[in-house]
C-alpha positions in Angstrom: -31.1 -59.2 -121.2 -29.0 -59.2 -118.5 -27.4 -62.4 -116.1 -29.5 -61.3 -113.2 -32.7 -60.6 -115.4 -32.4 -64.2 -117.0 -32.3 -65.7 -113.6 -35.0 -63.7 -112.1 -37.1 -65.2 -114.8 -39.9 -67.7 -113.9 -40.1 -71.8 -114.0 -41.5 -71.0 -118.3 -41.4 -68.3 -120.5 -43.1 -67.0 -123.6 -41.1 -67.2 -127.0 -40.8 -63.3 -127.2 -38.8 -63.6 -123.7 -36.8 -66.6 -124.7 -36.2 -65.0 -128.0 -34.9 -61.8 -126.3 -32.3 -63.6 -123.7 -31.4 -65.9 -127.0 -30.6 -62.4 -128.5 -32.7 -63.2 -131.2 -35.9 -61.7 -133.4 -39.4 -63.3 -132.3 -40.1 -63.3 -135.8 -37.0 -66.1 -135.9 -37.9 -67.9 -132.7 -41.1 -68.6 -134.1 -39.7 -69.8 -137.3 -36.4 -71.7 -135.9 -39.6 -73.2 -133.8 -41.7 -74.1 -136.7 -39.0 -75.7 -138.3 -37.8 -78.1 -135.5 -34.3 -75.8 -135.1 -35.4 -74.1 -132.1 -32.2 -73.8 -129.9 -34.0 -75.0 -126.2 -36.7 -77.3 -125.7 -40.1 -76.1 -126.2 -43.7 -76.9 -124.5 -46.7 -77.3 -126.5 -49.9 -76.2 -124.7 -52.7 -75.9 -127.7 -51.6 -73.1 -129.4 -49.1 -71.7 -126.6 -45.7 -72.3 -126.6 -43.6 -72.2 -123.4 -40.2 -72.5 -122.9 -38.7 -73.9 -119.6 -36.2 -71.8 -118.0 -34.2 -74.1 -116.6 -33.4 -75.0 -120.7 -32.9 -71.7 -121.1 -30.5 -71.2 -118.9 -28.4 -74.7 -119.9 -28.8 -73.1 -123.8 -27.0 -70.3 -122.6 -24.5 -71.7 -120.5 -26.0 -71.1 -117.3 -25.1 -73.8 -114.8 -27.5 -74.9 -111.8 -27.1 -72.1 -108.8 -26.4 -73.8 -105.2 -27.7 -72.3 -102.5 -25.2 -73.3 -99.6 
């Protein structure tokens, strides 16, 4: 996934898209999720998980853009 994709991204994401800008299986997102170990913060809606893309982003060294 590419810089400008991952910042194009919206406020959440699924784990397959996390997974993908992590560079990772979603087989192993889900698992590194099950097990506590997953890399950014997660959200918990029922059965959904969501990941904020503003953790994302500070997982993969993505500092807050300014908009001067």
């Amino acid at each position: 996934m590419s810089l400008e994709e991952v910042l194009a991204l919206p406020v959440t994401v699924n784990v397959v898209t996390a997974a993908r800008a992590l560079g990772i299986g979603h087989n192993k997102a889900y698992d590194l999720i099950k097990a506590g170990q997953f890399p950014v913060r997660t959200l918990a809606m029922g059965s959904t998980v969501r990941i904020p893309t503003a953790a994302l982003w500070e997982a993969l060294g993505i500092g807050p853009l300014r908009h001067d």
